[in-house]
matplotlib code that plots the C-alpha trace (Angstrom):
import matplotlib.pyplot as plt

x = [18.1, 17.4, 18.3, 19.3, 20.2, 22.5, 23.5, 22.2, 22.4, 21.9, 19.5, 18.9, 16.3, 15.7, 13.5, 13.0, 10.4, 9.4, 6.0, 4.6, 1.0, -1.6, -5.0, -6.9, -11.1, -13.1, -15.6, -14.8, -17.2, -20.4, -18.3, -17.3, -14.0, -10.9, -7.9, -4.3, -0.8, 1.4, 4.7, 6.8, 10.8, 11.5, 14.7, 15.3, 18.1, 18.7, 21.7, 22.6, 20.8, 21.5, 22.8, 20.2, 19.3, 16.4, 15.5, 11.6, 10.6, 6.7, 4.2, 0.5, -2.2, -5.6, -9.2, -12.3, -15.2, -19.0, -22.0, -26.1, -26.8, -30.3, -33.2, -36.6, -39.1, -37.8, -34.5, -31.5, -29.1, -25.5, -22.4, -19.3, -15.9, -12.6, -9.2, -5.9, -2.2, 0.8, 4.0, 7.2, 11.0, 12.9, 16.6, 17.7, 21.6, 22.0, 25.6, 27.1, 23.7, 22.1, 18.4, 16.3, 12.7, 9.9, 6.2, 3.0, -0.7, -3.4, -7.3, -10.3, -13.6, -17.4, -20.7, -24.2, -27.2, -30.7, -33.5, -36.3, -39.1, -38.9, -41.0, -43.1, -43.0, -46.1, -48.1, -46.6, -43.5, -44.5, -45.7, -42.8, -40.1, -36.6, -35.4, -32.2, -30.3, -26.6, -24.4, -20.5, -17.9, -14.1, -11.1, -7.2, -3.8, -1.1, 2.1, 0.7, -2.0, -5.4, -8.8, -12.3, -14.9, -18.8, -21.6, -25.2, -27.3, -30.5, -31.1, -34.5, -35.5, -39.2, -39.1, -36.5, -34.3, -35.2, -32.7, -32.1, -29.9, -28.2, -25.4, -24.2, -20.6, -17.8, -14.3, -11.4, -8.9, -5.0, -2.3, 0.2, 3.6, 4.5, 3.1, 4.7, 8.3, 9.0, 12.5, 12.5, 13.4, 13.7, 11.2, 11.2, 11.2, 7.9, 6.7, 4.5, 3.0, 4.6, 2.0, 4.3, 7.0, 4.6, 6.3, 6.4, 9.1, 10.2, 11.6, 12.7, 9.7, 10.4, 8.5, 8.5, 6.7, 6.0, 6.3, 4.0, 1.0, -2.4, -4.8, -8.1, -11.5, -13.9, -18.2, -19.9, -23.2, -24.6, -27.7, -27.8, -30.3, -29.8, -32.0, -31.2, -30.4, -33.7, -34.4, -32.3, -29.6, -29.1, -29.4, -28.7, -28.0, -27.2, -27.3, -25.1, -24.8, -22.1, -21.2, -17.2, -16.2, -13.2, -11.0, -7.3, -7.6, -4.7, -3.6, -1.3, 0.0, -2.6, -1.7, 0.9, -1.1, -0.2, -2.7, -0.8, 2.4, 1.3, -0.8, 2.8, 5.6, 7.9, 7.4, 8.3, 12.2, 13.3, 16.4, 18.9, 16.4, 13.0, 13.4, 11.0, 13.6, 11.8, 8.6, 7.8, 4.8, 5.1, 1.9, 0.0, -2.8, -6.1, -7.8, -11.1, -12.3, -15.9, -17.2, -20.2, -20.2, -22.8, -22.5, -24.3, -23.5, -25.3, -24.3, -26.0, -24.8, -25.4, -27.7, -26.3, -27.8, -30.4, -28.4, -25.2, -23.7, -20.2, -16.8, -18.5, -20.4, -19.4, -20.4, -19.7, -19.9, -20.5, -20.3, -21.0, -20.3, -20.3, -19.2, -20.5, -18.7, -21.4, -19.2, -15.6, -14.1, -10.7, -9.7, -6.2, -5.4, -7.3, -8.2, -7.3, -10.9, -12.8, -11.2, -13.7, -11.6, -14.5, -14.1, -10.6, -9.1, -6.6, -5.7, -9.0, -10.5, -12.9, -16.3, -17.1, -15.7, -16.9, -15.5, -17.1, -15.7, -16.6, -15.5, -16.0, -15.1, -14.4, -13.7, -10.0, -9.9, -10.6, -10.7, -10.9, -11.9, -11.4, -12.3, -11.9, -12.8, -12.5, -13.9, -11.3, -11.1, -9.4, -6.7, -6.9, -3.6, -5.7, -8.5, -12.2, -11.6, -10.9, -7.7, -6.2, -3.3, -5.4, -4.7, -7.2, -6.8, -9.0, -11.0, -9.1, -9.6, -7.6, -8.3, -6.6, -7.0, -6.3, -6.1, -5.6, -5.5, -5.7, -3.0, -5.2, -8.8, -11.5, -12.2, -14.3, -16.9, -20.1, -23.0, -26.9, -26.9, -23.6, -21.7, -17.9, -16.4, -12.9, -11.4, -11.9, -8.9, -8.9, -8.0, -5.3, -2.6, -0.3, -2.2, -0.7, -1.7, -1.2, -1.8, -1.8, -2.2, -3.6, -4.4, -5.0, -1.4, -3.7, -1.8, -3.1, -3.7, -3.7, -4.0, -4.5, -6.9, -6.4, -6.4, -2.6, -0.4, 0.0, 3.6, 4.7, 1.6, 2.4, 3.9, 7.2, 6.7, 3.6, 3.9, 7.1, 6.4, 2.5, 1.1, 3.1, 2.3, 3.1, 3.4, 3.1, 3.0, 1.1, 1.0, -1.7, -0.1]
y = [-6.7, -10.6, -12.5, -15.9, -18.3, -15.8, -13.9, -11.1, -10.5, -7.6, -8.0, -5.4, -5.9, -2.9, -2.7, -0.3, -0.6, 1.2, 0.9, 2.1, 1.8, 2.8, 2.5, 2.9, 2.6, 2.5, 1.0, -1.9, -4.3, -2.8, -4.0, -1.2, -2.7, -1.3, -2.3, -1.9, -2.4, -2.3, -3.4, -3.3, -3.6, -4.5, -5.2, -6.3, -6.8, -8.6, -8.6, -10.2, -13.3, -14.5, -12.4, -12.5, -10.5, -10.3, -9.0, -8.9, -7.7, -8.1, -7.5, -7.4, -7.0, -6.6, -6.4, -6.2, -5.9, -5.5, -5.2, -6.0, -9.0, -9.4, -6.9, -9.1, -7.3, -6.4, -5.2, -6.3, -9.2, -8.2, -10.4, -9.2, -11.0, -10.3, -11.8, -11.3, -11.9, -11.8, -12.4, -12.4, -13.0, -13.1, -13.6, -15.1, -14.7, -16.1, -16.6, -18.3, -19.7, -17.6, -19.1, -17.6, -18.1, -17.4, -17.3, -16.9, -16.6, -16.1, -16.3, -15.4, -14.9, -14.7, -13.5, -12.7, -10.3, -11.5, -9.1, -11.2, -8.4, -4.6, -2.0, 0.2, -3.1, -5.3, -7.6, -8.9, -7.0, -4.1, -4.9, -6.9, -4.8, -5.2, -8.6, -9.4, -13.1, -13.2, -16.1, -16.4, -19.3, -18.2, -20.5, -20.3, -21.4, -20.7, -22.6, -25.8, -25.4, -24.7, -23.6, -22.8, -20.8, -21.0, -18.2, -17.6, -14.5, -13.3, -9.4, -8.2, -4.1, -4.0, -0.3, 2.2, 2.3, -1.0, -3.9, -7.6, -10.1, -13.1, -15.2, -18.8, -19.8, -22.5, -22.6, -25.2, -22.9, -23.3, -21.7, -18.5, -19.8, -16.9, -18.9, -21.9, -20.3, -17.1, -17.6, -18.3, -15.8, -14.1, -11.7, -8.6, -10.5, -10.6, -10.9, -14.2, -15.8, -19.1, -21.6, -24.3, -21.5, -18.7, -16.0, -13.7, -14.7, -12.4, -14.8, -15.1, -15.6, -17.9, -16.1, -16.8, -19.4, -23.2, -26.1, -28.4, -26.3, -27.8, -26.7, -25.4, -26.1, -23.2, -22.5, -19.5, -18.1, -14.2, -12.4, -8.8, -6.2, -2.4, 0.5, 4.3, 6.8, 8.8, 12.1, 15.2, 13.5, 11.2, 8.2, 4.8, 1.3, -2.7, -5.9, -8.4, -12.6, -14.6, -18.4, -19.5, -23.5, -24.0, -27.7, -27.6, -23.4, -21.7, -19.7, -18.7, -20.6, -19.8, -18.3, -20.5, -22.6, -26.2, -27.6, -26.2, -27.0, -30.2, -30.1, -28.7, -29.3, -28.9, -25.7, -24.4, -24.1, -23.9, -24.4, -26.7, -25.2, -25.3, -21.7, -20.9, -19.2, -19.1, -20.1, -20.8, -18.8, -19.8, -20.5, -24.0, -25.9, -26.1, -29.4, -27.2, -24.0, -23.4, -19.0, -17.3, -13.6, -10.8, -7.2, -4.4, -0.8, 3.2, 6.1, 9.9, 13.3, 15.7, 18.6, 21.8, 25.1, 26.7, 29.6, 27.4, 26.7, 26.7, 26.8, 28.9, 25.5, 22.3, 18.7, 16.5, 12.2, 10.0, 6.1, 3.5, -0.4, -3.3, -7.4, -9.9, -13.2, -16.5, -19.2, -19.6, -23.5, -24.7, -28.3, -28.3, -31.6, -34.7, -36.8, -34.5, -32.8, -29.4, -26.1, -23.4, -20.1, -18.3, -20.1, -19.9, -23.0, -22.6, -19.6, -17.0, -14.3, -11.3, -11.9, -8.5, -5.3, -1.5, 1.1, 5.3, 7.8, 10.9, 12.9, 16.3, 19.3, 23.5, 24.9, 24.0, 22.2, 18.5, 16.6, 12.9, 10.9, 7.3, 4.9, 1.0, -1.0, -4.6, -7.2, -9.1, -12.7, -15.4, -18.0, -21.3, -23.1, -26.5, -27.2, -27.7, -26.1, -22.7, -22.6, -20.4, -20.6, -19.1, -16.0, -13.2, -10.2, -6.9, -5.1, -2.2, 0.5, 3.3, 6.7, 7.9, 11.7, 13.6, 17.1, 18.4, 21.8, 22.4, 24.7, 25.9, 26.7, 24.2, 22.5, 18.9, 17.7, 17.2, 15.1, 16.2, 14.7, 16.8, 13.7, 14.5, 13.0, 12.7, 15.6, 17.4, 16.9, 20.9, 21.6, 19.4, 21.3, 21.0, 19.5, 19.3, 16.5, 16.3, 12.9, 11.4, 7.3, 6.4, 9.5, 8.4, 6.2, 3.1, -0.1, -3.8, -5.2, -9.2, -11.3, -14.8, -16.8, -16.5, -13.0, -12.4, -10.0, -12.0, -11.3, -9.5, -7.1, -3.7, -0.3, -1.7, -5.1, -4.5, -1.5, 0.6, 3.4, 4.4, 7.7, 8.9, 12.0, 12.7, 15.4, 15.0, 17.4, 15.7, 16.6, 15.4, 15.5]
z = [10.3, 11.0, 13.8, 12.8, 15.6, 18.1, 15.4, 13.7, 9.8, 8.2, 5.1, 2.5, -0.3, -3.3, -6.1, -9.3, -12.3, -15.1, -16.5, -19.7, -21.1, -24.1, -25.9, -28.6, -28.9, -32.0, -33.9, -36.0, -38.6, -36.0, -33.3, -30.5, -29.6, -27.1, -27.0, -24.4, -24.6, -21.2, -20.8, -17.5, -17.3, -12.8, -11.3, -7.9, -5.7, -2.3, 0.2, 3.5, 4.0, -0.2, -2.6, -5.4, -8.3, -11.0, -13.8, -15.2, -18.8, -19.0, -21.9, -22.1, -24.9, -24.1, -25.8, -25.6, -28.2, -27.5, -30.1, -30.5, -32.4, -32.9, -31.8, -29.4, -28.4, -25.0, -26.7, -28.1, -27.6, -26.9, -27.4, -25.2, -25.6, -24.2, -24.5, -22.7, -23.5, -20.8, -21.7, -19.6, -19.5, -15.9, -15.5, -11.9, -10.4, -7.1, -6.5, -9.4, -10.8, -13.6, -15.0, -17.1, -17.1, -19.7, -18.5, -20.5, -20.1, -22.4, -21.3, -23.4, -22.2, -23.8, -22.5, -23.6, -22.3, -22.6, -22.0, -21.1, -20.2, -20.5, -18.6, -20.6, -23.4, -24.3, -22.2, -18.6, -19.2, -18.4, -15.1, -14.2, -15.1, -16.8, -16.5, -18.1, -18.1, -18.8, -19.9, -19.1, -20.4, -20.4, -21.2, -19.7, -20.6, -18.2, -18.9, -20.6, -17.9, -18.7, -17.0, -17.9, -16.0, -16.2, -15.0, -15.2, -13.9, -13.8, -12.9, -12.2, -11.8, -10.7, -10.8, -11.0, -8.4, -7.1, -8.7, -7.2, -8.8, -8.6, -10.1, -10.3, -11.6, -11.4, -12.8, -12.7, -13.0, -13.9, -11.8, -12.7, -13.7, -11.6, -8.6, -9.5, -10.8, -8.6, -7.1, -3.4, -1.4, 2.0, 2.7, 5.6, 9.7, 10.7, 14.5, 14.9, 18.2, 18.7, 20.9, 21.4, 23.4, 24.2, 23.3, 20.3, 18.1, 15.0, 11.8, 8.3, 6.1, 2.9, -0.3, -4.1, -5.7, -5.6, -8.1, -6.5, -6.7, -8.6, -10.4, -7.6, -8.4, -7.3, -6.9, -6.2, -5.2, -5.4, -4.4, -3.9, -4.1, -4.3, -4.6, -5.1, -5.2, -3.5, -2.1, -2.7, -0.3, -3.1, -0.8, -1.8, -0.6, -1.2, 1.2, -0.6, 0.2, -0.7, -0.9, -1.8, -2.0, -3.3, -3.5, -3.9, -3.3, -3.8, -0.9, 1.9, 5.4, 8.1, 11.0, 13.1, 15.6, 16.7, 14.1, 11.2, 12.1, 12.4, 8.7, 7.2, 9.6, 6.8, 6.5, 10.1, 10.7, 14.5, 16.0, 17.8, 20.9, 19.3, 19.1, 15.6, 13.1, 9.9, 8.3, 4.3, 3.2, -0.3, -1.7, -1.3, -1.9, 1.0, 0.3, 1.0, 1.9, 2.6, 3.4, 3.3, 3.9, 4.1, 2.9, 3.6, 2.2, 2.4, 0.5, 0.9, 0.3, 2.2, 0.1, -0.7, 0.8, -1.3, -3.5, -3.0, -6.4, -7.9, -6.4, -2.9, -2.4, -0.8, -1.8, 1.0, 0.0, 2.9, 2.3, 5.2, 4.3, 6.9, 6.6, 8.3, 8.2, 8.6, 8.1, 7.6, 7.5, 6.1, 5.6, 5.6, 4.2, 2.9, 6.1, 8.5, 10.4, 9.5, 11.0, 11.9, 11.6, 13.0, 16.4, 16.6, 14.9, 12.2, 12.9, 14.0, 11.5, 12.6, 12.1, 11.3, 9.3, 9.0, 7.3, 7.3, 4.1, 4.2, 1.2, 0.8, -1.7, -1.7, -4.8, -5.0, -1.6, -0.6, 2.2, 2.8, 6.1, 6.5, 9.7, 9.4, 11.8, 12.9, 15.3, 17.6, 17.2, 19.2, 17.8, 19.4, 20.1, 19.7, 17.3, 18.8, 22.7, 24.0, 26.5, 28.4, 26.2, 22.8, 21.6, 21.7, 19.3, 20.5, 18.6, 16.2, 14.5, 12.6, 11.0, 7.5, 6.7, 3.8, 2.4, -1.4, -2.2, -6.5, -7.6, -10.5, -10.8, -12.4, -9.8, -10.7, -12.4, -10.9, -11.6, -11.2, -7.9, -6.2, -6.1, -6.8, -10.2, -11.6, -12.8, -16.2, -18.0, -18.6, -14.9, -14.9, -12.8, -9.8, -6.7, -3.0, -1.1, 3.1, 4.3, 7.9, 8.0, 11.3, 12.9, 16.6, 16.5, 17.3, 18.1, 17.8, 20.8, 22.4, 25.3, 26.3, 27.1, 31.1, 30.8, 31.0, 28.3, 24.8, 23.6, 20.5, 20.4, 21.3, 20.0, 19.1, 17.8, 15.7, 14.0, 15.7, 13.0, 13.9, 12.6, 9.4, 7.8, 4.0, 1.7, -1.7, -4.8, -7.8, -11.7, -14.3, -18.1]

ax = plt.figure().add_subplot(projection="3d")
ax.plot(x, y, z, "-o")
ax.set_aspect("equal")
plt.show()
């Protein structure tokens, strides 16, 4: 349902696909080469606001070869390449307007591996380690459209279990047709915080693609270092930095504030009362985007008791990761001043992220525990001061868990270290999955910046459906 104006519409949207997919692996003139086929037929229908239907018949080929080309003393060469081919057909009826629209991409993509010094080799070598330099150049044509990409690493293992690397690459990329020719469309109402009324608002988002997108321009830096695993908890770790510019990006509307309406007013729709009613999320282009992140991640498992072995023992995975946002700025437009999203302008982001998984495994049971969490933030409702009118988003967290229960015997593969692997195909059987999404039926939370309620953030605006739980029976042919 959508309220437009004082009335209310009733707006119904379906969708059905059929997907289909297929390999083959081999070796081929000393290269080892792999190759896939997918195809996809969609159809999808909408009601109420426009009556619209489309039809999508998609087709992909894909391949990738790999071999050694010459032997150095710190071992070989290796050439990868890989190329991709996506074709597809959609057919549009919107009232009595049929159009039929073909789209096509193809991209290919070279790479070589350098080893530069190998432990246990000849002179310095083998006190430095393995170092290994790679080389990257890809090439895309979308439309008419093209784009190439550049990259250069450098990986370094002083001693096993120790590895640090880094990696430089640029691209001037072209865009999707399906970004550019998507039908417009309505999407779901979505709740948004208008500044300029103060209240919480629920509208008509505008999807589908845009015409007047341009080809974005992108640079990135990487350094990480991991080491592990270690001990007989198999314990294991990486700390990760990254650096993103990108001109003309390619990306979505920000969150409403008064400095976006006012960088794209055309894309806000409000009524005969400056009441908001709809707002076009269609992709656009950022004059300039500027982030720098860092990452940091453990892994263990917890040792089995001593005797503990086959289906009477458990194997229990935990993982622990964490984000940490440095820097954040958008520039909207040319000419128009610097937005720093960390601080609230533009629309806020968290500075932070966490996430715990704990997985473990019985035999023919499983269980699967998983806890994000995320720093709150504040939205400003103007640029480069904090108000009492901003937006402040607490901090929130949610719990997903989840237990299988293998009909038949078999039970998992597992490594030397007790970690827990996909399943042998062997054991493939009937498997009963219980799942509950957000376990403690959290809700986001908000107020402003005088201390008072924010509108729209509760149980029933945000998310009126909460905790689900869902039972599912699973086959693998």
């Amino acid at each position: 349902m959508a309220q437009m104006g004082v009335g209310v519409i009733e707006s119904r949207r379906r969708s059905q696909s059929l997907g289909m997919s297929g390999g083959a692996s081999g070796q081929v003139a000393g290269w080892m080469v792999q190759t896939n086929l997918n195809g996809q037929i969609a159809r999808s229908q909408e009601e109420g606001l426009q009556d619209m239907s489309s039809d999508t018949l998609s087709f992909g080929v894909t391949g990738a070869g790999q071999r050694s080309l010459i032997e150095l003393p710190s071992g070989p060469v290796t050439a990868n390449v890989n190329a991709v081919f996506q074709g597809s057909r959609a057919t549009v009826e919107r009232d009595l307007d049929r159009s039929v629209r073909s789209f096509q991409t193809n991209s290919a993509r070279g790479g070589l591996s350098i080893p530069l010094t190998k432990s246990g080799g000849p002179g310095a070598g083998d006190r430095l380690g393995d170092i290994v330099a790679t080389f990257g150049v890809g090439m895309r044509d979308s439309g008419g459209a093209s784009g190439e990409d550049v990259s250069a690493g450098l990986a370094w293992t002083p001693r096993r279990g120790i590895r640090l690397s880094g990696e430089w690459g640029a691209s001037a990329d072209s865009v999707p047709d399906i970004q550019r020719s998507e039908p417009e469309y309505y999407g779901a109402p979505i709740v948004v915080f208008d500044f300029r009324t103060g209240e919480a608002v629920e509208v008509l988002p505008i999807r589908g693609g845009n015409p007047d997108l341009t080809p974005p321009e992108s640079e990135r830096w990487s350094v990480s270092a991991s080491w592990g695993p270690f001990t007989s908890w198999g314990l294991s770790g990486n700390l990760g930095y990254v650096r993103n510019a990108h001109t003309n990006g390619i990306g979505s509307l920000p969150e409403l504030t008064e400095d976006v309406e006012r960088a794209f007013p055309e894309r806000f729709h409000r009524d005969i009362n400056g009441r908001l009613t709809s707002i076009d999320y269609r992709p656009l282009n950022l004059s300039s985007t500027f982030s720098e992140s860092l990452t940091t991640g453990a892994n263990f498992n917890l040792p089995r008791p001593t005797g503990a072995a086959g289906q009477d023992a458990t194997i229990m995975r935990v993982a622990l990761n964490h984000s940490l946002q440095l820097a954040s700025a958008t520039r909207l437009r040319a000419g128009l001043a610097e937005l720093d999203r960390l601080k609230g302008d533009g629309g806020g982001i968290s500075r932070q992220n966490a996430s715990v998984l704990v997985d473990a495994q019985r035999g023919r049971w499983g269980a699967n525990l998983s806890a994000r969490w995320q720093e709150g933030y504040r939205t400003r409702r103007l640029g480069g001061v904090d108000g009492p009118d901003d937006l402040i988003i607490a901090d929130f967290t949610t719990t997903d868990l989840r237990f299988s229960f293998q009909m038949m015997s078999g039970g998992r593969s597992r490594s030397g270290t007790g970690t827990i692997e996909t399943p042998r195909r062997r054991s493939a059987g009937l498997q009963i999955n219980l799942e509950v999404s957000n376990l403690f039926d959290t809700r986001r939370e908000a107020r402003l910046g005088d201390g008072s309620p924010a509108q729209g953030y509760g149980r029933d605006m945000q998310d009126p459906l909460g905790r689900s739980v869902r039972l599912t029976l699973q086959r693998r042919f």
